[in-house]
Structures are given as structure tokens and as C-alpha cells.
C-alpha positions as CSV (number, residue, x, y, z in Angstrom):
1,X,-87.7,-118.5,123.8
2,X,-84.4,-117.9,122.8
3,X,-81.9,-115.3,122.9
4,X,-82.7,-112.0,122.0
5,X,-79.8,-110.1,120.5
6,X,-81.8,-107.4,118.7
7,X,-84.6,-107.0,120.0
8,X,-83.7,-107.3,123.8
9,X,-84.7,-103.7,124.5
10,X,-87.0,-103.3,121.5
11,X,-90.0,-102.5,124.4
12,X,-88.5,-100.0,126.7
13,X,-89.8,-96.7,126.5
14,X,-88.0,-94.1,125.0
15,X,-85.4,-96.6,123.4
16,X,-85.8,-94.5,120.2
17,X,-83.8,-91.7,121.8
18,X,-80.3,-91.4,121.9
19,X,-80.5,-91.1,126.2
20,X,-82.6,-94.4,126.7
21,X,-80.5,-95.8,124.1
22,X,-77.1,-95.4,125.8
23,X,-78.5,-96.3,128.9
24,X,-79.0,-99.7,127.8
25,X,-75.9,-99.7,126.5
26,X,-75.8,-98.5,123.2
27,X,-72.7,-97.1,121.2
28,X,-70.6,-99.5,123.3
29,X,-69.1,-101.2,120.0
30,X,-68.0,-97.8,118.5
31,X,-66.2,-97.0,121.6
32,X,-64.7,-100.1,121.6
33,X,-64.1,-100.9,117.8
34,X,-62.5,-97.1,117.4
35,X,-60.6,-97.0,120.9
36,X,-59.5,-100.6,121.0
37,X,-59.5,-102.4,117.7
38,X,-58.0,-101.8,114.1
39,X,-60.4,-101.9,111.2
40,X,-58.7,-105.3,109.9
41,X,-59.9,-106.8,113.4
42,X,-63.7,-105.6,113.5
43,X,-63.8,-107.3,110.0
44,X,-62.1,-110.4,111.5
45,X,-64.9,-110.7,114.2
46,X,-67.8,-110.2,111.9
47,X,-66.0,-113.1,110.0
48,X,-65.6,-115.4,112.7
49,X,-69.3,-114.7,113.4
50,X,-70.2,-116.7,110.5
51,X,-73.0,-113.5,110.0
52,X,-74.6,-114.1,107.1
53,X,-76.4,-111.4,104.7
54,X,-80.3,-110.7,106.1
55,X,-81.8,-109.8,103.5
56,X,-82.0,-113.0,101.3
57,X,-79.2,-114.0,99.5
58,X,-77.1,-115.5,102.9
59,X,-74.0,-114.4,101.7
60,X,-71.0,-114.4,104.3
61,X,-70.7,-110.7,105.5
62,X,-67.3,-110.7,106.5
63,X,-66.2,-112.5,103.3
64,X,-68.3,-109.6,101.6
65,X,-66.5,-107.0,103.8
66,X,-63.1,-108.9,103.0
67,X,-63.6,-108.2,99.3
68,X,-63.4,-104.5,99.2
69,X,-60.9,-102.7,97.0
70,X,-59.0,-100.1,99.2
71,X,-57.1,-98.1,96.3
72,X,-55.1,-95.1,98.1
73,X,-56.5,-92.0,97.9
74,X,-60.3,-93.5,96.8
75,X,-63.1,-93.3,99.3
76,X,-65.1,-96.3,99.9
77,X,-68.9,-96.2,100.8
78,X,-70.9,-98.3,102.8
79,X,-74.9,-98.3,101.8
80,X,-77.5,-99.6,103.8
81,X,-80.1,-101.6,102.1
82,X,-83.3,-100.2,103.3
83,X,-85.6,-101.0,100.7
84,X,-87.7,-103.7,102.1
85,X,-90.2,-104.4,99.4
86,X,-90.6,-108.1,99.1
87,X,-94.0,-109.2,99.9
88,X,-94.5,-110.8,103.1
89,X,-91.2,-109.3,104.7
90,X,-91.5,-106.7,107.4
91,X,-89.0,-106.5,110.0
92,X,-86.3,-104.0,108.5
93,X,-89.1,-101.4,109.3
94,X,-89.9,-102.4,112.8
95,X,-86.3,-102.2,113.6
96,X,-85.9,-99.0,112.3
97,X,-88.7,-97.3,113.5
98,X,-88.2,-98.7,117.1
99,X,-84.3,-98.9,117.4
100,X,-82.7,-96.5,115.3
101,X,-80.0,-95.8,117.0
102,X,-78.9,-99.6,117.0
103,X,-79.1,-99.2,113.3
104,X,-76.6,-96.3,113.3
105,X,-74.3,-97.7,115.7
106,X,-73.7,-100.9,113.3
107,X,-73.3,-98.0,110.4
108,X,-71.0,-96.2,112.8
109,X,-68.5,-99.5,113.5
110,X,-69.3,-101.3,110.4
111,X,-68.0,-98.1,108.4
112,X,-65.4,-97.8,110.8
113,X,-64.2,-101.3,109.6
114,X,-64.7,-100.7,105.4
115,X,-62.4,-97.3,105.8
116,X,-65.9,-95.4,104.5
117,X,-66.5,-91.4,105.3
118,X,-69.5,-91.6,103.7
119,X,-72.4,-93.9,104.7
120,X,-76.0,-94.0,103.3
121,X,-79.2,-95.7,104.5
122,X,-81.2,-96.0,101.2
123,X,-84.7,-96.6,102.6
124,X,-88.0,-97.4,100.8
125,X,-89.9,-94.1,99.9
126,X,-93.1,-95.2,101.2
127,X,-91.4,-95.5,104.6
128,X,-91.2,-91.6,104.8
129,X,-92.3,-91.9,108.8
130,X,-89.4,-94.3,109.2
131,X,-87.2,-91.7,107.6
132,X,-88.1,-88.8,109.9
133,X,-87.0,-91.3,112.9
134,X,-83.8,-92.2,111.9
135,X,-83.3,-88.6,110.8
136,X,-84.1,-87.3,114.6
137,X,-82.1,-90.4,115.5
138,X,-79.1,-89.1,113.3
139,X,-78.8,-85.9,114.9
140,X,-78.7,-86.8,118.1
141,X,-75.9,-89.4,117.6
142,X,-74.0,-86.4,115.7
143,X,-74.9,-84.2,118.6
144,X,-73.3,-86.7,121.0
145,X,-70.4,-87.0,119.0
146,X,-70.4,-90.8,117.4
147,X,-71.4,-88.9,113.8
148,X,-69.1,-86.2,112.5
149,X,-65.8,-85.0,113.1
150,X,-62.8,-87.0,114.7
151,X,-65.7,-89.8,116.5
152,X,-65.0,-89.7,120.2
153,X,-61.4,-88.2,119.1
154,X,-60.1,-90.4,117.5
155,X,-59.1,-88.9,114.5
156,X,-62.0,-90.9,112.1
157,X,-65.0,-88.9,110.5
158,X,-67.9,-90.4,109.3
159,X,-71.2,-88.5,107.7
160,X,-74.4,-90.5,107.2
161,X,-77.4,-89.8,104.9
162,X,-80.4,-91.4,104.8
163,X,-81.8,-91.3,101.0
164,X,-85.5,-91.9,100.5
165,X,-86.3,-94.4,97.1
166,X,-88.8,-94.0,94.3
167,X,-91.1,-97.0,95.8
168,X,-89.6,-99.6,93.2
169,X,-89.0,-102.8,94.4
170,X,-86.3,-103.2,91.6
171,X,-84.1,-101.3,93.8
172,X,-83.9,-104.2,96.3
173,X,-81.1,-105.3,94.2
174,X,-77.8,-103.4,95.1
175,X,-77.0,-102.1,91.6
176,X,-80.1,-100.8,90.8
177,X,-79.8,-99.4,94.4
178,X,-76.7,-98.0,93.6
179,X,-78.0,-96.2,90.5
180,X,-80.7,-94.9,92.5
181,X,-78.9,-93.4,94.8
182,X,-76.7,-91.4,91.9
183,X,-80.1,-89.9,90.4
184,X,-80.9,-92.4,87.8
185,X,-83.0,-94.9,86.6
186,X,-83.1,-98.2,89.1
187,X,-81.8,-100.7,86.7
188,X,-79.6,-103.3,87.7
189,X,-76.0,-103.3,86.4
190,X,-74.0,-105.6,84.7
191,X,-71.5,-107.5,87.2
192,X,-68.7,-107.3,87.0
193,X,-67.4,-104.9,88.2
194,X,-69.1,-105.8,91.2
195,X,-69.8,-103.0,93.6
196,X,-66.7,-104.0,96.1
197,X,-64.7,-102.4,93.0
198,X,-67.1,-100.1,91.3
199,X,-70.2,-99.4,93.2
200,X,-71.5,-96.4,93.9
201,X,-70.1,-93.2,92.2
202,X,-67.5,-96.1,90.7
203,X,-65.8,-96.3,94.3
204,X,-65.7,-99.1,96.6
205,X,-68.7,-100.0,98.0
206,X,-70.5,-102.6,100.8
207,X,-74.2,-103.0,100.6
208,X,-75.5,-104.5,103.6
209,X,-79.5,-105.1,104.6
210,X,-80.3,-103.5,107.5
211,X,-80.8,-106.8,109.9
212,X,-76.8,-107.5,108.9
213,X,-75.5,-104.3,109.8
214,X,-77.9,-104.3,113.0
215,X,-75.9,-107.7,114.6
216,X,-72.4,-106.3,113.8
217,X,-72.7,-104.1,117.7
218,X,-73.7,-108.0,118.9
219,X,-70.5,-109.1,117.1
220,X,-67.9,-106.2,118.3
221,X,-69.4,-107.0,122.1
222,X,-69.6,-110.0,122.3
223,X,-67.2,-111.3,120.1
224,X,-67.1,-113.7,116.9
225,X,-66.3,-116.7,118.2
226,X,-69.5,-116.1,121.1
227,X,-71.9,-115.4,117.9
228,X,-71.0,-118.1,116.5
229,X,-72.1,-120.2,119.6
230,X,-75.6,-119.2,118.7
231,X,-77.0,-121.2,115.7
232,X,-76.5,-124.5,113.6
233,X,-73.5,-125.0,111.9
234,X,-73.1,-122.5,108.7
235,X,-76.6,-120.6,110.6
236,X,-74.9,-119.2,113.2
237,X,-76.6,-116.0,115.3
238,X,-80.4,-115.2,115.0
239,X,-82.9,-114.1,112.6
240,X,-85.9,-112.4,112.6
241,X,-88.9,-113.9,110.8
242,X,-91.8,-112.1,109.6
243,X,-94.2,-113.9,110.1
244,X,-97.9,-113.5,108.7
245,X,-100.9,-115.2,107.1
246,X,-103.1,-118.2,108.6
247,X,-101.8,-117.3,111.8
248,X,-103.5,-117.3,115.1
249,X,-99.8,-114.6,116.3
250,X,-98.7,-113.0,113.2
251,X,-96.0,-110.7,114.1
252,X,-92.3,-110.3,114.1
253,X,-90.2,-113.2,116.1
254,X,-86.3,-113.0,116.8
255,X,-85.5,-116.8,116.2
256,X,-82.1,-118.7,117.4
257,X,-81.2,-120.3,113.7
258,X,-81.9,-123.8,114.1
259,X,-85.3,-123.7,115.9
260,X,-87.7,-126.8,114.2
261,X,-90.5,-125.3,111.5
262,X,-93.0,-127.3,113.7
263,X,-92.3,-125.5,116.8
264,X,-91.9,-122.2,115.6
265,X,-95.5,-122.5,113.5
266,X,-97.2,-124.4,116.5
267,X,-95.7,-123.7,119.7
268,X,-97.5,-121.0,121.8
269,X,-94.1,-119.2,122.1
270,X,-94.5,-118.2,118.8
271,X,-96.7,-118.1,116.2
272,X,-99.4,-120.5,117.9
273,X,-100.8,-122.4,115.2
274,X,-102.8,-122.2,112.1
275,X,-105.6,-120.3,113.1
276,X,-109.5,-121.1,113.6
277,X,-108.4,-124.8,113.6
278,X,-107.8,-124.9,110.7
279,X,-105.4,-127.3,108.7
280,X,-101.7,-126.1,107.0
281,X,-101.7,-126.4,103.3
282,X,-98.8,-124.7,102.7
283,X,-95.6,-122.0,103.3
284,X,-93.7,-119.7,101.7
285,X,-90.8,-119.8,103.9
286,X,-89.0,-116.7,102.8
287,X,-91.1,-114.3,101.1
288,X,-92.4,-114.4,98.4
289,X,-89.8,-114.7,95.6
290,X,-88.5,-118.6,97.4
291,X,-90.1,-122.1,96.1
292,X,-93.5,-122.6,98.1
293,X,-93.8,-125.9,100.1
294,X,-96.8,-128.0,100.8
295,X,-97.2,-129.0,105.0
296,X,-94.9,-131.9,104.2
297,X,-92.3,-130.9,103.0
298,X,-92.4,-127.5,105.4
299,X,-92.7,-129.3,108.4
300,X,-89.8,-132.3,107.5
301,X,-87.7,-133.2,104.8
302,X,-88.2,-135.2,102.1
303,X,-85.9,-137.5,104.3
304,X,-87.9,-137.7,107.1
305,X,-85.7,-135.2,109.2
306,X,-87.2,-131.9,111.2
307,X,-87.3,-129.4,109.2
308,X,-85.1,-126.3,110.7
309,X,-84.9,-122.7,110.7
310,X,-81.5,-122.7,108.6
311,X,-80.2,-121.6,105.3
312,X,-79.1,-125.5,105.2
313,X,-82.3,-127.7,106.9
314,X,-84.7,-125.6,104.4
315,X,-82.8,-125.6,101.2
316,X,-82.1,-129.5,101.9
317,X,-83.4,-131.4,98.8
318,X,-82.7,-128.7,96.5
319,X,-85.9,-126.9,94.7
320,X,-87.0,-130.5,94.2
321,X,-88.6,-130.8,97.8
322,X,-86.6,-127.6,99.6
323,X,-87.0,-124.1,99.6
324,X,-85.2,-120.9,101.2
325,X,-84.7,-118.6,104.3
326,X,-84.2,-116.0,101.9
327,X,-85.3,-112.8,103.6
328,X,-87.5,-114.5,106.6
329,X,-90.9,-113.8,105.3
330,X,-92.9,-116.2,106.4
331,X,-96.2,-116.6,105.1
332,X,-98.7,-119.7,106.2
333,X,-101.5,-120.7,104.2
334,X,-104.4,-122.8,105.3
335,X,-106.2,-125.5,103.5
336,X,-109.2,-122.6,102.6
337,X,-106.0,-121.1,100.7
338,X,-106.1,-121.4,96.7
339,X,-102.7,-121.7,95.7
340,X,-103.3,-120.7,92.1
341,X,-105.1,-117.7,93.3
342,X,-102.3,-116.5,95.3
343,X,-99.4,-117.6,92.3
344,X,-101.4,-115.2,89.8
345,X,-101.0,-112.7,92.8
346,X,-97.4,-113.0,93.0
347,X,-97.1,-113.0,89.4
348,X,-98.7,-109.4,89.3
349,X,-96.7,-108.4,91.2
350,X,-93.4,-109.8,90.0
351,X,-94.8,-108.3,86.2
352,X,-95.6,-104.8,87.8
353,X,-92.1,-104.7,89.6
354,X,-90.1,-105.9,86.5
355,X,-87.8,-102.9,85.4
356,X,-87.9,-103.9,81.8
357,X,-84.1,-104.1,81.2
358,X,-84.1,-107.6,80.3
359,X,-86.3,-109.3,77.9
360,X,-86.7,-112.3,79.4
361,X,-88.1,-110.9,82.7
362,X,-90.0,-108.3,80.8
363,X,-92.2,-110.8,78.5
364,X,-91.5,-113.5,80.3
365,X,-93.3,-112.1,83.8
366,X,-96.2,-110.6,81.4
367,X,-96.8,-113.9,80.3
368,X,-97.2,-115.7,83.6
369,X,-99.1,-113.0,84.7
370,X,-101.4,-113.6,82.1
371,X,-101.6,-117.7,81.9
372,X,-102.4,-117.2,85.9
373,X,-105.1,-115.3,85.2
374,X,-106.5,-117.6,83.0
375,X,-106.1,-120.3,85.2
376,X,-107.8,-118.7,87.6
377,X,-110.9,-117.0,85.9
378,X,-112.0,-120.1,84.1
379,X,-110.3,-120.0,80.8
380,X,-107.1,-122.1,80.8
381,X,-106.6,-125.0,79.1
382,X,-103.9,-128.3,80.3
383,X,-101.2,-127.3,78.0
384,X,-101.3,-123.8,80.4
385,X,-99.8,-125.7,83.0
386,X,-96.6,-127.0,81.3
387,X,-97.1,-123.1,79.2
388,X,-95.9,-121.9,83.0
389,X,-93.6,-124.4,83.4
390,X,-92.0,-123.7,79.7
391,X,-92.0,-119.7,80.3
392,X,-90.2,-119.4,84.1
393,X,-87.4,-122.2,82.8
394,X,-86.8,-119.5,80.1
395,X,-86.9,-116.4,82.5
396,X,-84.7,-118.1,85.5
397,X,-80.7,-117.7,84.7
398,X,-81.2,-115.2,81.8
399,X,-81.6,-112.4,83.3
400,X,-78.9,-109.2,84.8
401,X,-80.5,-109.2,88.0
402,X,-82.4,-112.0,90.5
403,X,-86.0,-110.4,89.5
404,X,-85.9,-113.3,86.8
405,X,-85.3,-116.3,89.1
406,X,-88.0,-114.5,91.8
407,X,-90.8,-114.4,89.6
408,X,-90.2,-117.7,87.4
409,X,-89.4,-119.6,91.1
410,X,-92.6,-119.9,93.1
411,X,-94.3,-120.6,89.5
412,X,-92.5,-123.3,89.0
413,X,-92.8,-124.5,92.7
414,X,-96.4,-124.1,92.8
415,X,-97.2,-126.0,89.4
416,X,-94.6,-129.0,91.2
417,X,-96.4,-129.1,94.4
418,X,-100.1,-128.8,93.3
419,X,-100.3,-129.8,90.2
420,X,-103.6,-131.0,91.0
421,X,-105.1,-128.4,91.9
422,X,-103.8,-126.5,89.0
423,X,-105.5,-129.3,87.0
424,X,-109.1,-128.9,88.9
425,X,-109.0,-125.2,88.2
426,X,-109.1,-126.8,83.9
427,X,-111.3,-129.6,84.5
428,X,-113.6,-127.6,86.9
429,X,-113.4,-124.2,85.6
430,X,-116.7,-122.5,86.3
431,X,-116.3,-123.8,89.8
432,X,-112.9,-122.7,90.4
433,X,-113.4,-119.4,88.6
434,X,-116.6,-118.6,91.0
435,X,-115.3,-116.1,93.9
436,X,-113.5,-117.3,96.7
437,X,-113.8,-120.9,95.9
438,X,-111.4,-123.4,97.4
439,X,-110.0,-126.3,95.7
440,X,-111.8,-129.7,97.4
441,X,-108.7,-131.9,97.5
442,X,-108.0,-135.0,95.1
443,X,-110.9,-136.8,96.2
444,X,-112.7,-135.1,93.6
445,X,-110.6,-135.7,91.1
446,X,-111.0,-140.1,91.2
């Protein structure tokens, strides 16, 4: 396997705590960022680390960090994304519930480096048993003097706040996280002003997923330029992949960026193939809101090249034949797997989540919702299929938040990949429609 730069102590007993913590060498980049370094230079290490955002959209964190509006006299505010509610995605609250305290170091050092007195973990409210550990976790680090008044004497206070949300997935998306967190509605803001001007409480703000904020100690440590060793190119560092589905080891996997799809879904060091020997049909690479690919295209490109563990290797071919890392949800499907089935089940979801703000996503995910669950049952018709095609190109780019393209994206990927079987669940309807009934292949269809 590769290296481990999270989850090296995940296992040790008592890493939870504050002592076992620091034994292993915890808190080391606060004392060395506030003793040794200026702000400007933690956020020029996280830049040469080529970190890139964790929780789907990539984005360069340092270039994020760079872009933050320090008016005098204004505090700035650096929130922690902890709503993790994208299906298929699970390793924010593994980290949190089994190494807090490495979460609030990176909070400690990463606010250090934004100027921010004020931090916030906003965590999903149905992770309430994660909230009571980083809670106990918080104490401790105020008790032992990183949290507070004049850290290690230094002269720089920071408070941190953990904020439990509502349970909406909506407020995945920083605005509507933002808003949240002031005691409104979740709804996504118009941008601009993005939140590096006017974020939360109209003050400067950084929102950073929880994986992101959990490499900067790695970064402060080691160094940029070593980070940047790790990894492919632009995919520099490691990721962890939820991993789940038609596997014979589901589970949670710290991955060197640029490991081959092949080896991480086959190899015994990892997820060890699709289970009961069965076949691969398909993947959705990065939970559920990225394009879905068929074995082919998941396992090379359209090419002919190994398909990587990279921002770059899976978006390669565009939405055409590619996909995303997105947030590293991983979900495998084997050939038993109706795709149609588990579209409509996204599509629920995508229609239930929906804030309602914008009329495209509003109508638009109602109605692919509902042409799904025709589909499915028995009742569709051929013009259905394009129907799906027709509504998500009208949802995708007209919308204030990414909700839009999430729901109209693995629609449109599904109906592109297997349009076949999309076809038999019209031209064999009472078959498809019968419970748990898997579509035969395109034998059937000469």
C-alpha cells in the first residue's frame, strides 16, 4: 500500500484523546507554524502542495486561501465543511470520530494562516455522536492551551465552535452553509460576492471540507514541495475513497493519487474485487452526483490508457467517456445491478434534497424523479428516454448552486451509457417492472 498521511495512527488506542494524540505527534504544526512561520508562509506551503479541495470540486486550496479579503479591522472566519451528505461518501465521519484532534490541529494552523479568531466546524446534524467527540476533543486542546488565549504565547487567539446542521444536504454547498450557520434558511447565495469577500456574517470567509483542512498538519511538517512528491501531476498528496457496493472489502482506503482503477477495485490490498464472482457493470467514481461509467470506460480510457485515481486520468474524455473524483465515493455495481433502478434512486433523492430556490432544479428534479419511476415500474414509453435527456440539459447551468448539474448529471450519464437497457425496461416492461429483475444484456434485444 501506499503512504499513509492521515490515517497512519487512525488504529492506536486512545488516539481520540488529546494525550495519545500528542504522543504520536500531534500539534506539531501549530507549534511550528505560530513559533516559526508567518501566516503568508503556511499559505505558501499549502500552495506549493498543490492540495486540492476534498470534498468534490478539486479546487486549489492555497489559491482559495490566497483569495481572501483581509480589510483592517474586519475579522475573517474559517468554516469547516462538515456536512457530508452525498450518497455513497463516508470518510469525513470516520476521520472525525477517530482523529479529532487532527481535525482541530488543521483548524488551529489553517486559521492561524487566514488571520481568523473565529473558527466553525459545521457538521451534519445526524452526526450528533460525532459532535460530542470533537466537542470532548475541543476541550482538551483548550485545556492544553492550542485553543483560547495567546496559543502557546504567542500572542494569537483562536475560539472554535462546532455547529450541528438541520440534516439538509443543500447545505453541502458553502453558501447555503453559510446561511445556516447565521440562523436561516439553507439556500444557496447568489456569487458574487463570493464568500472570500462576503461570507459568513458578510466577513471574509474560507470554507474547507474536512479531508482539506486534515492534510494542511501533513503540509506544515513536511513541507509543500515533499507533498507534492506524493501524487500525479496536478493530483498531488492522497485521498481517501469511500469505497462501497459490489464489493468483496467495502470500507475506507487512504489512496496515493495516481494508483490504477484496476488495482485499487481488484487487488487484495484493497477493495478485492467484485464480490461472489461476480462481473463489474459499472461505477460511480465519486458519489453520487458525478457521470456513472460502464467497466470500460472505468477501468481505461476511451484511449486505451489505465484509468487513474486522479482529478485528470478520470475526467479524461470529458462527460463523453470520463467522469470525476469528486468527493471519492466510490460505489461498484455488478452485472445483477439495474442501472435504471438505481438512476430513479438517485433521482429521489436529488428531488427530496432540492431546496426549491431555483425553478429549474425544483421542477426539473420532480420531473426526473417521475419519468424514472415510470421507467422502472412498467409504464414508460421511448420518447421517456430522450424526455430525461431534454429535462437534465435544461436543469444543468441554470441553476444558483451545483444541486442542478448533480441531479441532471448521472441522468444524463446513465441514459448515454445504457441506453439499452433503458430501451428493454420499454420494450419489456412487465418483465423489467417485476421485483428485482435484472436487465439480460443485448442479446435479447437482436
Amino acid at each position: 500500500m501506499g503512504r499513509k498521511l492521515l490515517t497512519e495512527h487512525i488504529n492506536v488506542e486512545g488516539i481520540d484523546t488529546f494525550e495519545v494524540y500528542r504522543k504520536h505527534g500531534g500539534y506539531r504544526s501549530v507549534e511550528k507554524a505560530i513559533k516559526t512561520m508567518t501566516p503568508d508562509e503556511v499559505v505558501e506551503e499549502v500552495k506549493k502542495s498543490g492540495l486540492r479541495g476534498r470534498g468534490g470540486a478539486g479546487f486549489p486550496t492555497g489559491m482559495k486561501w490566497s483569495f481572501l479579503a483581509k480589510p483592517e479591522g474586519v475579522p475573517r472566519y474559517l468554516v469547516c465543511n462538515a456536512d457530508e451528505s452525498e450518497p455513497g461518501t463516508f470518510k469525513d465521519r470516520q476521520l472525525m470520530s477517530k482523529l479529532p484532534h487532527l481535525l482541530i490541529e488543521g483548524m488551529i494552523t489553517s486559521s492561524y494562516a487566514l488571520g481568523a479568531n473565529t473558527s466553525y466546524i459545521y457538521i451534519r446534524g445526524e452526526l450528533l455522536y460525532v459532535l460530542r467527540i470533537l466537542e470532548k476533543a475541543i476541550a482538551e486542546a483548550y485545556a492544553a492551551g492550542f485553543l483560547g488565549k495567546n496559543i502557546l504565547g504567542s500572542g494569537y487567539d483562536l475560539d472554535l465552535h462546532v455547529h450541528p446542521g438541520g440534516g439538509a444536504y443543500i447545505c453541502g454547498e458553502e453558501t447555503a452553509l453559510l446561511e445556516s450557520l447565521e440562523g436561516k434558511r439553507g439556500n444557496p447565495r447568489n456569487k458574487p460576492p463570493f464568500p472570500a469577500v462576503q461570507g459568513l456574517y458578510a466577513r471574509p470567509t474560507v470554507v474547507n471540507n474536512v479531508e482539506s483542512i486534515a492534510a494542511v498538519p501533513v503540509i506544515v511538517n513536511e513541507g509543500g514541495d515533499e507533498y507534492a512528491k506524493i501524487g500525479i501531476g496536478r493530483s498531488t498528496g492522497t485521498k481517501l475513497i469511500s469505497a462501497c457496493g459490489h464489493l468483496n472489502k467495502p470500507g475506507i482506503y487512504e489512496i496515493e493519487l495516481g494508483l490504477p482503477v484496476e488495482e485499487f477495485i481488484y487487488s487484495d490490498e484493497y477493495c478485492g474485487g467484485i464480490w461472489k464472482g461476480r462481473n463489474l457493470k459499472a461505477v460511480v467514481a465519486g458519489g453520487s452526483s458525478v457521470p456513472i461509467l460502464p467497466t470500460e470506460l472505468i477501468l481505461k480510457t476511451a484511449a486505451g490508457e489505465n484509468r487513474l485515481m486522479t482529478y485528470e486520468s478520470l475526467s479524461d474524455g470529458g462527460f463523453v467517456t470520463g467522469t470525476m473524483l469528486g468527493s471519492g465515493g466510490f460505489i461498484a455495481m455488478d452485472e445483477t445491478t439495474c442501472i435504471v433502478r438505481n438512476t430513479w434512486n438517485f433521482s429521489r433523492f436529488y428531488h427530496h434534497e432540492s431546496c426549491g430556490q431555483c425553478s429549474p432544479c425544483r421542477e426539473g428534479t420532480g420531473w426526473l424523479e417521475k419519468v424514472l419511476h415510470r421507467l422502472e415500474h412498467g409504464h414508460g414509453h421511448m420518447e421517456d428516454i430522450d424526455l430525461l435527456v431534454s429535462v437534465a440539459k435544461q436543469i444543468e447551468g441554470n441553476t444558483i448552486c451545483p444541486l442542478g448539474e448533480a441531479a441532471a448529471w448521472p441522468v444524463a450519464a446513465a441514459v448515454r451509457h445504457f441506453r439499452d437497457e433503458f430501451e428493454w425496461h420499454v420494450t419489456h416492461a412487465k418483465q423489467a417492472a417485476q421485483p428485482g429483475a435484472v436487465y439480460p444484456g443485448a442479446a435479447v434485444l437482436a
